[in-house]
C-alpha positions as a printed Julia matrix, in Angstrom:
218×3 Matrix{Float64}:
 129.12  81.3   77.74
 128.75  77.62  76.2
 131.11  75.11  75.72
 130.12  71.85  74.1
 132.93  69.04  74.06
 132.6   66.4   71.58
 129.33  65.75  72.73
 127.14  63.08  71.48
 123.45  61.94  71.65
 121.59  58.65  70.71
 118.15  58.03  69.98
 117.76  54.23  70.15
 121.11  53.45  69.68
 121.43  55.71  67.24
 123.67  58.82  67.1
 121.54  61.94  66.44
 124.38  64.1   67.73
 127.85  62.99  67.14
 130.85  64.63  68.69
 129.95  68.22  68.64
 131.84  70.65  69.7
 131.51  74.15  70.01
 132.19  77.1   72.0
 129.16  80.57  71.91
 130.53  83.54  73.65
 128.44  85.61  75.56
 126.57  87.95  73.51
 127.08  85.56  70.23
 124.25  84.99  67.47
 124.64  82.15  66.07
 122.43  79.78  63.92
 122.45  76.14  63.12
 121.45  75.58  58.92
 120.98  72.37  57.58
 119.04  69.54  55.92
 116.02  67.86  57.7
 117.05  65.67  60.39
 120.59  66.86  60.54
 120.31  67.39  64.24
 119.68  71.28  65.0
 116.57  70.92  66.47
 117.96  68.35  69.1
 120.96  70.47  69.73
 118.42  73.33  70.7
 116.61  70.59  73.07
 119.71  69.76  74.19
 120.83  72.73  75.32
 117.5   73.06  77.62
 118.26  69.58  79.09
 115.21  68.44  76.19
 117.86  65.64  75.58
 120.57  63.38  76.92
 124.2   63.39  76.15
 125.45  59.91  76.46
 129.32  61.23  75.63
 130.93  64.28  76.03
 130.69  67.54  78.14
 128.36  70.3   78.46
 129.87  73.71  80.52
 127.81  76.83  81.16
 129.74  79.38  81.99
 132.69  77.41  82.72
 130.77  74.94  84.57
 129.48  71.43  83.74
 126.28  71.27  83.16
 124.53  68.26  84.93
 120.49  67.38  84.88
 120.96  69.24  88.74
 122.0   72.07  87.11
 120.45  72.57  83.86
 117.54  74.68  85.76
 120.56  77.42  85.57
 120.46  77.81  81.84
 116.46  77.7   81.6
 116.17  80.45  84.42
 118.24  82.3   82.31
 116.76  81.71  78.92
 114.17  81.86  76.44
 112.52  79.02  74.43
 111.02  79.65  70.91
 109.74  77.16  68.98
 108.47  76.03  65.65
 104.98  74.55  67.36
 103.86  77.82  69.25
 101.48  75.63  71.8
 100.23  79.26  73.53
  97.1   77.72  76.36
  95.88  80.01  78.32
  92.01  81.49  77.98
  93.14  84.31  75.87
  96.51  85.73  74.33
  96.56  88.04  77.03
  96.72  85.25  79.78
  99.19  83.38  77.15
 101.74  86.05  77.07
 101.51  86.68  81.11
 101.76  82.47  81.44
 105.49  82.8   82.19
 105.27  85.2   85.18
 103.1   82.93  86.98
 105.18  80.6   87.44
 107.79  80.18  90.44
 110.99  81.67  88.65
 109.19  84.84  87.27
 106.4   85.41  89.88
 108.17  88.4   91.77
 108.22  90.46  88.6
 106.06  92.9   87.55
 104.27  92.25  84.14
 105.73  94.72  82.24
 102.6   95.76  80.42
 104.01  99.14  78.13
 106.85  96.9   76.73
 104.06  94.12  75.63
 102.01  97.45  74.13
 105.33  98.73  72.38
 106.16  95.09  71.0
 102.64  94.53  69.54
 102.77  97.64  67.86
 106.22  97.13  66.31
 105.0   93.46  65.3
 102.29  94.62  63.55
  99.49  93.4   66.54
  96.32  95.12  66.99
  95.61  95.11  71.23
  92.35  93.53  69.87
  93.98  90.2   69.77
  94.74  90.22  73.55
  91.27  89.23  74.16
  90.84  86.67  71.24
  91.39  82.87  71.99
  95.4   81.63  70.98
  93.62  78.85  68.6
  91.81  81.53  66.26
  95.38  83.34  65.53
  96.9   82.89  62.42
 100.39  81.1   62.69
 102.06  83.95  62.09
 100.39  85.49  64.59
 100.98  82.78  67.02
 104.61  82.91  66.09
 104.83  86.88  67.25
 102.62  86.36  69.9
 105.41  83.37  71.07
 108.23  85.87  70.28
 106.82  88.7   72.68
 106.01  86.72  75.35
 109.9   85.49  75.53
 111.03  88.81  74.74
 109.15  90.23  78.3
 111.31  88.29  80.34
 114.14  89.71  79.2
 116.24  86.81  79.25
 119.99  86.61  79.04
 120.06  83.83  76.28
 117.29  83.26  73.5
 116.88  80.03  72.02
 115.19  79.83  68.86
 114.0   77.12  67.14
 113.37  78.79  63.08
 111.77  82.18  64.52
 111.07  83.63  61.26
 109.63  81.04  59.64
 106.06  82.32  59.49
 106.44  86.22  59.3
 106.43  88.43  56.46
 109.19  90.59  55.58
 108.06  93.58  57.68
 107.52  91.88  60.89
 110.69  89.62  60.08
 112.86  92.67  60.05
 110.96  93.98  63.12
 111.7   90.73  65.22
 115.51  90.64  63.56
 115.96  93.98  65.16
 113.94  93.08  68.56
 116.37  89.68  69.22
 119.64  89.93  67.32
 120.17  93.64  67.56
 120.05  93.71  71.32
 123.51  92.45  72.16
 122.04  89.36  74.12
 123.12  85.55  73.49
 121.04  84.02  70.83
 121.14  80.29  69.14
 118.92  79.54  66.88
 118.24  77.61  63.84
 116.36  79.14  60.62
 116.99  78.75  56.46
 115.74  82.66  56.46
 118.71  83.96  54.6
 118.17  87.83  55.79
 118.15  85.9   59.26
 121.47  83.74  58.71
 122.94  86.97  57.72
 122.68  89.12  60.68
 124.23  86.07  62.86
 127.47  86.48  63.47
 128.2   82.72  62.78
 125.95  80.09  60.42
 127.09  76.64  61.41
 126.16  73.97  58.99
 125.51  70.48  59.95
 124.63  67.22  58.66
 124.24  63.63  60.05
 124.15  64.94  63.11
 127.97  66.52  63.17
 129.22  70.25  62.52
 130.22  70.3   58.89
 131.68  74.23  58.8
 130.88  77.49  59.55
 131.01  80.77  58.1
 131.03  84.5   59.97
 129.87  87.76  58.43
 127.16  85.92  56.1
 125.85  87.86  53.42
 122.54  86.46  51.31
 121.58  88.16  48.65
């Protein structure tokens, strides 16, 4: 599905990503584990068009990705972050944000799916009326996680989605994105996480050190 080729990316001259290269089939988990700074989080961004490459190539389904292409990959995935920045007047209008806006706007809101999610996440329908800024941040963080999973995108991009949940809801969200046969890359130092991917790539200095399939933690 993704095919990086020694790519590389610079941040003021300096090489954040340096001649990656790596290949995620379609249907892959994988996650990205690693010191602070290493470069995960940029390879996420970069994947979205977030960042630049200065060397190297970038192919989506066998075809090079360009800035007047990357709109391809983002109609076709999902963005999670670590800073869940909801807006909206309440979580309700938060979570149907996405389907206003010109890629999403001939679908219907899919409003039993958001009902079965919050349940499953441990979300009282109370919340829906509350404003995003009084949530907890693990509340925020499911609330972020839903309103991805609704538009049932091809490829979820995940930026450490466990990283405020407890172990119920973890194991909840575990089954919701990496039990579903879809794409997902992600980065997390969850080990119950890292161990339902099928590959943990580790990095540092900005370069792919190893990885290692069929993780077990614990």
């Amino acid at each position: 599905m993704i095919s990086l080729r020694k790519l590389s990316v610079l941040r003021e001259g300096t090489p954040v990503l340096n001649n990656i290269s790596l290949d995620i089939a379609l249907g892959e988990s994988i996650a990205l584990c690693g010191p602070s700074g290493c470069g995960k989080s940029t390879l996420l961004k970069t994947l979205l068009g977030g960042c630049h490459w200065k060397e190297g190539e970038f192919l989506f389904e066998g075809d090079k990705v360009t800035a007047a292409t990357i709109q391809k990959i983002r109609k076709r995935s999902g963005y999670i972050g670590q800073e869940n920045a909801l807006g909206g007047v309440s979580v309700l209008d938060a979570i149907k944000q996405p389907f206003q806006f010109a890629a999403h706007r001939s679908r219907l809101f899919p409003e039993n799916e958001m009902q079965r999610l919050m349940q499953m996440f441990s979300l009282s329908e109370e919340l829906l009326e509350r404003k995003p800024s009084s949530l907890s941040g693990g509340q925020q963080q499911r609330v972020a996680i839903i309103r991805v999973l609704l538009l049932k995108p091809d490829m979820i991009i995940a930026d450490e989605p466990t990283s405020a949940l407890d172990a119920e809801t973890r194991d909840a969200v575990i089954q919701e994105i990496l039990a579903t046969g879809r794409t997902v890359i992600s980065t997390s130092h969850d080990p119950v996480w890292l161990s339902h991917c099928d590959r943990v790539i580790f990095m540092d200095n900005g370069q792919i050190m190893k990885e290692e399939r069929d993780v077990r933690y614990g």
